[in-house]
Residue, then its C-alpha position, 0 to 999 in steps of 0.5 A: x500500500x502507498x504511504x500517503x496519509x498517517x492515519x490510524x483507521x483505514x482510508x478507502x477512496x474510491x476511484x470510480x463511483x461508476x465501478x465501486x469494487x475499485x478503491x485505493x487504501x492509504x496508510x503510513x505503516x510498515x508493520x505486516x499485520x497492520x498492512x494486512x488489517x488495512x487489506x481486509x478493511x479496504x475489501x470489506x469496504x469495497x464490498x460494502x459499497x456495491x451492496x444496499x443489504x440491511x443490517x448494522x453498518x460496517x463502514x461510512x462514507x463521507x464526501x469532501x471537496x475531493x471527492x468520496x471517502x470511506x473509513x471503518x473508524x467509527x470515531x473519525x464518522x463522528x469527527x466529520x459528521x459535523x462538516x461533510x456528508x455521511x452514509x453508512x455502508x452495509x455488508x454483502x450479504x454472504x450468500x451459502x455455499x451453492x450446491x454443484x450445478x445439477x448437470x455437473x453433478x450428472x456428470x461424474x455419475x455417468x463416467x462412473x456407469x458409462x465410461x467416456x466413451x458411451x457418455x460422450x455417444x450423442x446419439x446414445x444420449x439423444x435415444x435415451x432422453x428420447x425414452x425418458x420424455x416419452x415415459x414422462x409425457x406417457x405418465x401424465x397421459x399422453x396416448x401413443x397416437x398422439x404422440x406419432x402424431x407429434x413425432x411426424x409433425x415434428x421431423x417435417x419442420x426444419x431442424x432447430x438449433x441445440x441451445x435454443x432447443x435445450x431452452x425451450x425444453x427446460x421451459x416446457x418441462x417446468x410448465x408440465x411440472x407445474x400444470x401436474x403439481x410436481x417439482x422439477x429439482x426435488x424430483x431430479x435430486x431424488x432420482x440422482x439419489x437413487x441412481x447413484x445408489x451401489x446396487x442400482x449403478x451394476x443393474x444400470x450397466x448389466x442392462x447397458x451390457x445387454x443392450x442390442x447394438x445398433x438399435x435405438x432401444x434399451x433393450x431387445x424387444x418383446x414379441x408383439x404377442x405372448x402367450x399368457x403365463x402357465x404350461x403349454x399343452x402344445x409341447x405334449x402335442x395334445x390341445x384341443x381346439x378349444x385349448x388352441x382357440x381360447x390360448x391364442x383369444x387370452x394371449x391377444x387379449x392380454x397383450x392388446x387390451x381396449x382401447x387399441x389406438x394402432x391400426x395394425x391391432x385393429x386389423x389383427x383383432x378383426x382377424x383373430x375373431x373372424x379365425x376364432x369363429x370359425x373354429x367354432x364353427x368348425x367344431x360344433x360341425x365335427x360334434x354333429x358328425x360325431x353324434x354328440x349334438x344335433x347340430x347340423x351346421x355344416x363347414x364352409x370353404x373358409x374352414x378347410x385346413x388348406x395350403x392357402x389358409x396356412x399360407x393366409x396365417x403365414x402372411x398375417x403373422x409376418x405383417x403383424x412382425x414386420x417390425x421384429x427382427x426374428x424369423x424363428x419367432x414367426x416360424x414357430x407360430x406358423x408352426x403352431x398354426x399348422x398344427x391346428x390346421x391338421x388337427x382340425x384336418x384329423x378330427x373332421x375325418x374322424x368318422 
């Protein structure tokens, strides 16, 4: 510091009252610890200067010919109280310690599941937000038409740029929180709680580990109908008709329940009952030959166990698996489907 003017308090002028952070101390000693004490005072007026907190003062400034003054000696504001004027100058309020920025702390999260390398995976990153939004739109009620609907909309309109775009999410997703009565930052906590959680990180890379490469999906895909849970006659080579028809109605039902919102599903549905009531048809006409019901429904061109009825099935199921990478699945139901077919062959020679 200069040692300009013997003062025992310390005298800060600032210079420029436009940038009051910039301010100059005066004192004549050469002792270190009351250098030191000048340095802490002059910041401590400096600070005081740029902040209109409310509290006791911790400084004053007063104003001369030459311009403004500023002392932390509370004796020498009264000595110039009587001449010049005098403001009381307030502590910067200490702000507490900021938590690390929520992306920063994801951060070190990542590279402890992931690694660099799929952390830094674009692509990777923009199909995993992808599934995260759909779910949160999806649990506060969207349908899955409306949102193709989006999706389509939204791939026809010129490509937006990132920062924006991340603006305009953060915005909306708060909206959405706030339309649902949710809070956006306790949720984001409680989740990064509980992912960062040992146990939940292995299952997290066990299920990377598994992801099928080259597809966007976390996971291989379910078939797009599953028979219902429970032992399978057909491994035995014995399920009736009536096994066969109501296995194949559960196992549609259960995995298409209404309202069905695809146009595939209604196209299916419409099949399976038309294939369900011929069946039934079907049966009550062997039940008339065999003598137990005196029905005398006879079978029509659309029930008989032809080539191009399993053909007919064939091109069903693969139009139905169009977008499921496995053969042998479609194989093994047009495999099943055969078998019913002769079933239904056998049965109706029966005498």
């Amino acid at each position: 510091m200069s040692k300009q003017l013997k003062l025992r308090d310390v005298l800060v002028r600032a210079i420029d009252l436009e940038a009051l952070g910039i301010s100059i101390a005066y004192t004549m000693t050469d002792d270190p610890a009351r250098l030191a004490e000048c340095k802490r005072n002059a910041e401590k007026i400096a600070a005081a200067l740029a902040s209109d907190a409310a509290g006791a003062p911790v400084a004053w400034r007063y104003h001369t010919p030459t311009g403004w003054h500023a002392t932390t000696d509370e004796g020498k504001v009264l000595r110039v109280s009587d001449h010049h004027e005098v403001q009381p100058l307030y502590a910067a309020p200490v702000a507490p310690a900021a938590a690390a920025l929520f992306q920063a702390r994801v951060q070190p999260w990542m590279m402890e599941c992931f690694g660099a390398e799929i952390s830094a995976d674009r692509i990777e990153r923009n199909h995993r937000f992808f599934e995260e939004a759909t779910e949160l739109v999806q649990a506060c009620g969207m349908t899955a038409s409306e949102a193709h609907q989006l999706v389509d909309y939204t791939f026809g309109r010129p490509i937006g740029e990132p920062a924006q775009e991340v603006g305009g999410v953060m915005v909306t997703l708060a909206a959405l929180c706030l339309a649902n009565g949710l809070d956006m930052h306790a949720a984001g906590e409680t989740e990064l709680a509980r992912i960062s959680a040992p146990e939940t990180v292995a299952k997290i890379r066990a299920k990377q580990a598994a992801k099928p490469k080259h597809s966007p999906l976390p996971e291989t895909a379910a078939p797009i109908l599953k028979a219902p849970e429970g032992e399978d006659p057909m491994k035995h080579g014995d399920r009736s008709i009536e096994a066969s028809v109501k296995r194949l109605t559960d196992a549609y039902c259960k995995q298409q329940p209404l309202p069905i919102p695809d146009q595939m599903a209604l196209v299916w549905r419409f099949d399976i009952g038309r294939l369900r009531n011929d069946w039934i048809r079907l049966n009550a006409w062997q039940e008339s030959v065999k003598g137990n019901t005196d029905a005398a429904a006879q079978p029509d061109e659309r029930t008989t166990p032809s080539d191009a009825a399993i053909t007919a099935c064939a091109l069903l199921i693969k139009g139905i698996c169009m977008t499921h990478p496995s053969e042998e699945w479609v194989s093994k139901i047009e495999e099943r489907i055969r078998f019913m077919l002769k079933q239904i062959a056998m049965q109706g020679d029966k005498p």
